[in-house]
C-alpha positions in Angstrom: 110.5 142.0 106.1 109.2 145.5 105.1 108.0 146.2 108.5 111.1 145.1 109.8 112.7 148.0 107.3 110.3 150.5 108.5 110.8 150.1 112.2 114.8 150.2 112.0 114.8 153.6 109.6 112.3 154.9 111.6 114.1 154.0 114.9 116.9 155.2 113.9 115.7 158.8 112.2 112.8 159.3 114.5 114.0 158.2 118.1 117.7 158.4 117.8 118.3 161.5 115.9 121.3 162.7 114.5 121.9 166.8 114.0 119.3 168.2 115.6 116.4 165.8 114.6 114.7 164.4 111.6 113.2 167.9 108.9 109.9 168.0 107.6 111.0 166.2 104.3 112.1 163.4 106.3 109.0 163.1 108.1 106.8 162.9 105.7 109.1 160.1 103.7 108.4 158.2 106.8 105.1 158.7 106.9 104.7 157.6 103.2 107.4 154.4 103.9 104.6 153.1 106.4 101.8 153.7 104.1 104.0 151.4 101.6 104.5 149.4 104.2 100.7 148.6 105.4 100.2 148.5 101.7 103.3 145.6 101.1 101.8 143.8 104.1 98.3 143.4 103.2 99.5 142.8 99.1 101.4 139.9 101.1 98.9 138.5 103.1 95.9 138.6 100.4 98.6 136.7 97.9 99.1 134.0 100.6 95.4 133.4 101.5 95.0 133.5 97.6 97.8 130.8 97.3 96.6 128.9 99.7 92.7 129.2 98.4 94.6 127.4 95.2 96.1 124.6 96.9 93.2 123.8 98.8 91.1 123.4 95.3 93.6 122.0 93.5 92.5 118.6 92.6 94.2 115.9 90.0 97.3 114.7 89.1 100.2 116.5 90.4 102.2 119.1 87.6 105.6 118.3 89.0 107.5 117.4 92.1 107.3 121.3 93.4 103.4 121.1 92.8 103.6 117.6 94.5 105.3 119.2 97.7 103.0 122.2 97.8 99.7 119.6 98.2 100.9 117.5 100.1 102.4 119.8 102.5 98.8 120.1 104.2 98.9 116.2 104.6 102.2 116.7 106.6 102.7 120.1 108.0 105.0 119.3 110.2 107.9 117.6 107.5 110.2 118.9 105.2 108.3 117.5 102.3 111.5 119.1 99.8 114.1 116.7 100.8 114.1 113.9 98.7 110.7 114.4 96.7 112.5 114.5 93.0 112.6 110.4 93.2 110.1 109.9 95.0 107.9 112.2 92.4 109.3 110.5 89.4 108.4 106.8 90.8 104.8 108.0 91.9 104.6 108.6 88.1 105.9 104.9 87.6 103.8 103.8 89.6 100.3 106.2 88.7 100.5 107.4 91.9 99.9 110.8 90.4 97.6 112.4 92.2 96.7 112.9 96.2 93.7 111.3 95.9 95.1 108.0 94.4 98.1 107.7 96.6 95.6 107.7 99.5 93.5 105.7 98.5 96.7 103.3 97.3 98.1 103.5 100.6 94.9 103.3 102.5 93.4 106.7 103.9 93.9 105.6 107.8 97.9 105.2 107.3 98.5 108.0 105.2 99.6 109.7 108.5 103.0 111.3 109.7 103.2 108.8 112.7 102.5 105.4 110.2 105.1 106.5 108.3 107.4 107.2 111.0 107.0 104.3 112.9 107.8 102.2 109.2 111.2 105.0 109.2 112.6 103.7 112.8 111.9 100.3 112.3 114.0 100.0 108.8 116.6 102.3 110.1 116.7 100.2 113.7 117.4 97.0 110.7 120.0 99.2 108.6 121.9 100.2 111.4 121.9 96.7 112.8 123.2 95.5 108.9 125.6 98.6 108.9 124.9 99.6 105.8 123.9 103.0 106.5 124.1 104.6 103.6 120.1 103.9 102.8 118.8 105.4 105.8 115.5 107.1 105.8 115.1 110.5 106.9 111.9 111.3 108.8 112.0 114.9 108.6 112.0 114.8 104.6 109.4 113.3 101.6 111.1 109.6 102.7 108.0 109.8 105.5 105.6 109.0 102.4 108.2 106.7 100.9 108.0 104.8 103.6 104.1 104.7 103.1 104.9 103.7 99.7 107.5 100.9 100.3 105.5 99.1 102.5 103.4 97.9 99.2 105.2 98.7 96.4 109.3 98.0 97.0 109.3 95.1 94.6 107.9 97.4 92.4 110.3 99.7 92.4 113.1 97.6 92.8 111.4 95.8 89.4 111.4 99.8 87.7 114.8 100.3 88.4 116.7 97.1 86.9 120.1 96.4 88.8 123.2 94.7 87.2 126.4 94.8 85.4 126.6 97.8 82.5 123.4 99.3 84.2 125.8 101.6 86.5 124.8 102.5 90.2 121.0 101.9 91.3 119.5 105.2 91.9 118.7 105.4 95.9 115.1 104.7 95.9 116.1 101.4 94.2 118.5 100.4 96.7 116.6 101.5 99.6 113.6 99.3 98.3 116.2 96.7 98.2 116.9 96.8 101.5 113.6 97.5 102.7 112.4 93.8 100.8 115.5 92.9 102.8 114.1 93.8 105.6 110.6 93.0 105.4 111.8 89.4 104.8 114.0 89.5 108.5 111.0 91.4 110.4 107.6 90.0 108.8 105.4 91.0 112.4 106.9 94.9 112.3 105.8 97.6 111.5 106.1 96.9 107.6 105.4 93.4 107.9 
C-alpha cells in the first residue's frame, strides 16, 4: 500500500509535471518518501514472517475463535476459515476439541483434509436440497468444512449440548444442522458420512 503511494506521487510529480517541473525541495521529499517506503515494506514483511514464525510454534489449546482461525488456516489454506467459526469454536470447547492436535487426532489425521470434508459438505447438501429444507446448508468455502469433519462423529453430541423444545426458543444452527445431518446419516448409511 505504501509503494502503491509512492509510485502515484512520484508519477504524478516526477513524470507528469505541473509548472515547469518538480524544485529541489520536492525532490528530495521524494527521495526521503521512498526511503520510508523501503523502510515500511521491510517493517511489513519482517512483522509477517514474525507472525507467521508464532503460528507455526504455537501449540495447545486454542485462546479464542480468532486464534482458532489463525492455526488452523495452515490446515486449510485454501478456505475462508472466518465464516461460521464462532459456533463451531464454542462447541469444540463442549466437546474438548480445544486444541489442533486433539481435533486431529479426534477426527483421525488422514481425513482431516479440505476434500474429506467437502465431499461430507455435497453429500448432506445433495440430501437438504432433496428435503427442501435449505436453510441448514453447509458452506464449503467457510469453517463448516471442519464441521463437517466434526459431524460425522459427534452430531448426537451436539444435538445432546444444545437441548431442543418448547420454552427453550430457536435451536442455535449448529444444533439444527446436526439434526439434520443424524437425519441424514440415518437415509444415506453407505455415503460419504455413513
Amino acid at each position: 500500500m505504501m509503494a502503491h503511494v509512492f509510485n502515484e506521487v512520484e508519477h504524478d510529480i516526477v513524470y507528469k509535471p505541473q509548472g515547469g517541473g518538480p524544485q529541489d525541495a520536492e525532490k528530495g521529499l521524494i527521495q526521503a518518501l521512498g526511503h520510508l517506503t523501503r523502510t515500511g515494506d521491510a517493517l511489513v514483511t519482517q512483522l509477517l514472517a514474525a507472525n507467521e514464525l508464532r503460528l507455526k510454534e504455537q501449540a495447545g489449546d486454542f485462546n479464542d475463535a480468532f486464534d482458532f482461525v489463525a492455526r488452523m488456516r495452515k490446515e486449510f489454506p485454501d478456505v475462508d476459515l472466518s465464516g461460521n467459526s464462532g459456533q463451531l469454536f464454542d462447541e469444540l470447547r463442549m466437546l474438548r476439541l480445544t486444541s489442533l492436535e486433539r481435533l486431529k487426532q479426534d477426527i483421525g489425521e488422514e481425513r482431516f483434509k479440505a476434500a474429506e470434508g467437502s465431499a461430507i459438505v455435497d453429500a448432506f447438501n445433495a440430501y437438504v436440497r432433496e428435503t427442501k429444507d435449505t436453510d441448514f446448508l453447509l458452506d464449503g468455502k467457510s469453517s463448516d468444512l471442519i464441521l463437517a469433519l466434526l459431524l460425522d462423529k459427534h452430531a448426537g453430541q451436539i444435538e445432546e449440548n444444545h437441548p431442543a423444545g418448547r420454552g427453550m426458543g430457536r435451536p442455535p444452527r449448529i444444533r439444527s444442522i446436526a439434526s439434520r445431518f443424524n437425519e441424514f446419516r440415518r437415509q444415506a448409511p453407505k455415503g460419504p458420512a455413513g
